[in-house]
Structure formats: structure tokens, C-alpha cells
N, C-alpha and C positions, 0 to 999 in steps of 0.2 A: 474170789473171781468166779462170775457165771461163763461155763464153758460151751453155753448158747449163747445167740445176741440176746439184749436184750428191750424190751420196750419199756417207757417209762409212763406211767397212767396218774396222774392227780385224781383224786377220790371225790369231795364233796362237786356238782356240776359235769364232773367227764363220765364216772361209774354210774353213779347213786342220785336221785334226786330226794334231798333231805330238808326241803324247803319244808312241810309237814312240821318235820321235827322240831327245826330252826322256831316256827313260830309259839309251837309245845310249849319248847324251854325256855326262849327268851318272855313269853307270855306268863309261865307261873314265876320266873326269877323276878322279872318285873314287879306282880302281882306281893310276892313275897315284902321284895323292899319296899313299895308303898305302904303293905299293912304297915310296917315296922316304923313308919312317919304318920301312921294314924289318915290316911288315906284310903278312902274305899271304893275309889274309881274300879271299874270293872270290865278289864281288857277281852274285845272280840274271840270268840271261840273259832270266827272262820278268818283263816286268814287276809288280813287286810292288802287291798292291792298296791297303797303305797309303800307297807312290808316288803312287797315280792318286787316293787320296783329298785328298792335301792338296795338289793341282796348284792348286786355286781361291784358295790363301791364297799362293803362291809370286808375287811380285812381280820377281826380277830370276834371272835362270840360277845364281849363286851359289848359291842358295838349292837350289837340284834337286841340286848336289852336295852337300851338307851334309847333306840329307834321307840322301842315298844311305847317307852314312857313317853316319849314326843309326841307320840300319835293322841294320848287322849290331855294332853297341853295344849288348852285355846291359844296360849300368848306364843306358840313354838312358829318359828317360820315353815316348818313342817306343814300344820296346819294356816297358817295364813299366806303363804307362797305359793304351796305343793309340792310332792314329791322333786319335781325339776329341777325347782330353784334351790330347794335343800343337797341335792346330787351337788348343783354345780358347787358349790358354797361347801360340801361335806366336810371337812377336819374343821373349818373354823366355827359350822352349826353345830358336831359333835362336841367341841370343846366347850363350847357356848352351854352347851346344854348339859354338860357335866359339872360346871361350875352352878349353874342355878340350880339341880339336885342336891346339889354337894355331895356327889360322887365320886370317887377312883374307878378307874382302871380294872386296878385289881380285885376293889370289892366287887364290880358287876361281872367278871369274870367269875371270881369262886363264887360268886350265887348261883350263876348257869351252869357249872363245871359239878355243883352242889346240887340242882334241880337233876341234871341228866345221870346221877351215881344212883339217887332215890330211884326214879324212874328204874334204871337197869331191874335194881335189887327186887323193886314191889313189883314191877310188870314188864319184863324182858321181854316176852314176846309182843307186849303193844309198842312200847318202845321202837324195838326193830322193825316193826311194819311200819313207821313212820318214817320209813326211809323205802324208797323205792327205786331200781334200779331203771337205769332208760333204757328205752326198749331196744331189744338187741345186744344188750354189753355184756351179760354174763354168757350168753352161748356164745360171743365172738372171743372174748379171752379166755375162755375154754380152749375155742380154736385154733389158739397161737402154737399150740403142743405140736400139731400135727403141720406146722409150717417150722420146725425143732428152733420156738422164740419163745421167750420167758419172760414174764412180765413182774415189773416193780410198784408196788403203792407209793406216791410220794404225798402227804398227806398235813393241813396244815390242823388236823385232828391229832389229839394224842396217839400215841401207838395203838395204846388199848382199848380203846373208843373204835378206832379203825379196824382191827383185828377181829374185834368183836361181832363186827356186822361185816367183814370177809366171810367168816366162819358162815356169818348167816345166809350168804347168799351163794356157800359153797363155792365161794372162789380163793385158791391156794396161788397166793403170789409169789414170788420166790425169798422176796423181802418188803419186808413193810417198814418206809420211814414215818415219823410222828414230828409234829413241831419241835418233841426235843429233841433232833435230831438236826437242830439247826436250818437255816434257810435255804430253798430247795435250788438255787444256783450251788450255794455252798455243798450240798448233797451229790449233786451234780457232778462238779468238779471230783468229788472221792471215786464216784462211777466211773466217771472216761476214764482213771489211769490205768485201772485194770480191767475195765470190761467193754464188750461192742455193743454199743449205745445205738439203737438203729432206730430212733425216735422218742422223742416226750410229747404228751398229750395234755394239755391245759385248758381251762376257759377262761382265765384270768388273763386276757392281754397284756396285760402292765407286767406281769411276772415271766410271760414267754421276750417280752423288749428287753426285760434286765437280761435274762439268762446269756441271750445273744450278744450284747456286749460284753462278755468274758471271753477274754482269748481263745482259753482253754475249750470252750463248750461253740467256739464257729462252726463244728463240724457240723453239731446235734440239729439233727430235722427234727422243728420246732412244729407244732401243731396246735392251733386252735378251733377248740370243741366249738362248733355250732348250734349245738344242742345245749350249750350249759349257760349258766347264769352271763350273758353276756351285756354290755352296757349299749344303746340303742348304734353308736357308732364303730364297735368294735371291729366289725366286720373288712370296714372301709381303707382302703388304703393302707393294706398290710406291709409293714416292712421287709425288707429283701432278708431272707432267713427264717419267719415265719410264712405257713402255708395255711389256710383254711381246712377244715376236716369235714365235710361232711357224715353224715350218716351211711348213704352209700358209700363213699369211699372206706370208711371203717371195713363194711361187709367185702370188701374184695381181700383177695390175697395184698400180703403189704406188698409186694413189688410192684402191685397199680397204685399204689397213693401217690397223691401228686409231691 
């Protein structure tokens, strides 16, 4: 039990912007399994903007390679739709398109999961600069100390992936959870019994709706980042429980958030 309040901060879009990265790893993981099918297609070094469009509907790292491979697939609705039509359509194009790789899950996960451990070991520091914090968020949760508020990572990153680029950006949360730490309602729910939850911070809409329909978590002032990976509608017509977050509102004392 934190004997301050505390705030809750999701990591990839609210802290960090690791779009950079994202395209890194799912670009050499990609790259990888194609060699291994005798394939020599040869994935963009800058990131592509239909990459950066459907970053809002990507749920787990699998997912960022399987994009990769759609992007240079003539026959992909990807490419013959566009990014849009792929959004609306997403789990049944992704599935589509793991059946014509003859993919799992799993394996395009430990290939990315495999890509970002190299990376660390051979080059830590380029690694890390391939994450960049948004402007204003490390001096602001610095600042929570001297409003006596303590902040949480909830993260749908491993712990140690997370931890590792806290370290870097010299931010000391008071805990850090990681995907094995279970789903971040579920997280959630362990938080409110013993501590004063005085807000979660998200970009992910879909995940601040769930939260709010848990009994338990009605209290929790829900917030969606403005700043983070958000899908073109997210903004609109927020549900009663969720608040929007600007930028400025972050910089104020939290007793002015709306």
C-alpha cells in the first residue's frame, strides 16, 4: 500500500513515443522471417505512414510485424484498400493475412521479442534513443513528488523492457506493472483495495471503456492522452467517466484537471 495517492501512467503513447522503435523491430523481425521463406523483399528504413496509421488498432507486437509483411504484399487489402479500409476490417485482415504467411501468433511475437533482446545486448544506447519521451512528461512526473503523488507504470510492455527505458529516462515510478502482470483493469482492481487511485492516464480508448465498466474501478478518473496514439474518432463523444487530457491540463497542478 502507497501511503501517497497515487496516479496511474500507461507507458507506450501517454510517457514515451516509441513509434521509431516499433518500426525498428517489427521491420528487422519481419525482414528475418521472410529471409527464412527465401524472400528478399526489402522493408523501408523510414517509417511508412500507413505503419503509423494503424499503430492505434495494434493490440500486442505480433501484430507490428504482420503489418510490416502486408505493407510490401501487392495482393494485401492493405495495399489495394489502404490503410482505412484495413482499420475498419483489422482482426479479420490480420487473421487473413496470418493464414496466407502461415504464421502464428506466437512465432511473430518471439521474433520481435528476439529482434528487441539483440538490439538491447549489441546497442543499448541506440536502442533506447529510439524511444522518445513527449514533450513535457518526464519534468511533469518528476513533479508529482512535490504535490506528495506517486506515480505507477501500467504497461502492456514486459516489465523489463519497461524498466529498462524508466531507468533511461530517469523516471522512478513507484511500481512498474508489465503484460505479466495481467490486464490493466485487472491490475486495477488489485490497486483500489489498498491504495488512493486519484487517476489513470491512457491513449487507448477501448481500454479506458473497459476499465469503467468494472464496479469496482467507477470511482477511478479515467483519462485519455491526446497526445498518444489515438484513432482519428477517439476524441468524440467521450463516455461519462472518461475525461480527455490535454497537454496543458497535464502541466497544471492535478487539482485543475478536468
Amino acid at each position: 500500500m502507497s501511503l501517497r495517492p497515487l496516479l496511474i501512467f500507461d507507458f507506450d503513447g501517454v510517457i514515451v513515443d516509441g513509434m521509431p522503435e516499433y518500426w525498428f523491430s517489427a521491420r528487422h523481425a519481419c525482414q528475418h522471417l521472410l529471409d527464412k521463406k527465401g524472400k528478399s523483399n526489402v522493408l523501408p528504413t523510414q517509417i511508412p505512414k500507413a505503419f503509423r496509421y494503424l499503430r492505434p488498432w495494434v493490440h500486442q507486437g505480433w501484430e507490428m510485424v504482420l503489418i510490416a509483411a502486408e505493407l510490401i504484399n501487392t495482393d494485401s487489402p492493405l495495399n489495394k484498400k489502404g490503410p482505412l479500409a484495413f482499420a475498419n476490417n483489422y482482426s479479420l485482415y490480420c487473421k487473413q493475412a496470418l493464414d496466407q504467411w502461415g504464421w502464428s501468433p506466437e512465432e511473430l511475437q518471439e521474433a520481435i521479442e528476439k529482434i528487441r533482446k539483440e538490439a538491447i545486448q549489441t546497442n543499448r544506447e541506440n536502442w533506447l534513443s529510439l524511444h522518445q519521451p513527449f514533450p513535457g512528461l518526464v519534468e511533469r512526473l518528476n513533479r508529482l513528488s512535490l504535490e506528495r503523488i506517486d506515480f505507477v507504470v501500467l504497461s502492456t510492455k514486459g516489465s523489463a523492457f519497461t524498466s529498462e527505458l524508466l531507468n533511461w529516462l530517469q523516471l522512478n515510478p513507484s511500481h512498474i506493472y508489465g503484460h505479466e502482470s495481467g490486464s490493466k483493469p485487472h491490475v486495477l482492481r488489485q490497486l483500489i483495495k489498498d491504495n488512493d487511485l486519484h487517476g489513470f492516464i491512457e491513449d487507448r480508448r477501448a481500454t479506458l471503456e473497459t476499465t469503467i465498466k468494472h464496479p469496482e474501478l467507477t470511482s477511478l478518473r479515467c483519462y485519455l492522452a491526446s497526445w498518444g496514439y489515438l484513432k482519428p474518432d477517439d476524441k468524440r463523444n467521450l463516455p461519462q467517466g472518461i475525461q480527455l487530457l490535454e497537454p496543458e491540463d497535464l502541466a497544471h497542478p492535478l487539482a485543475m484537471w478536468p
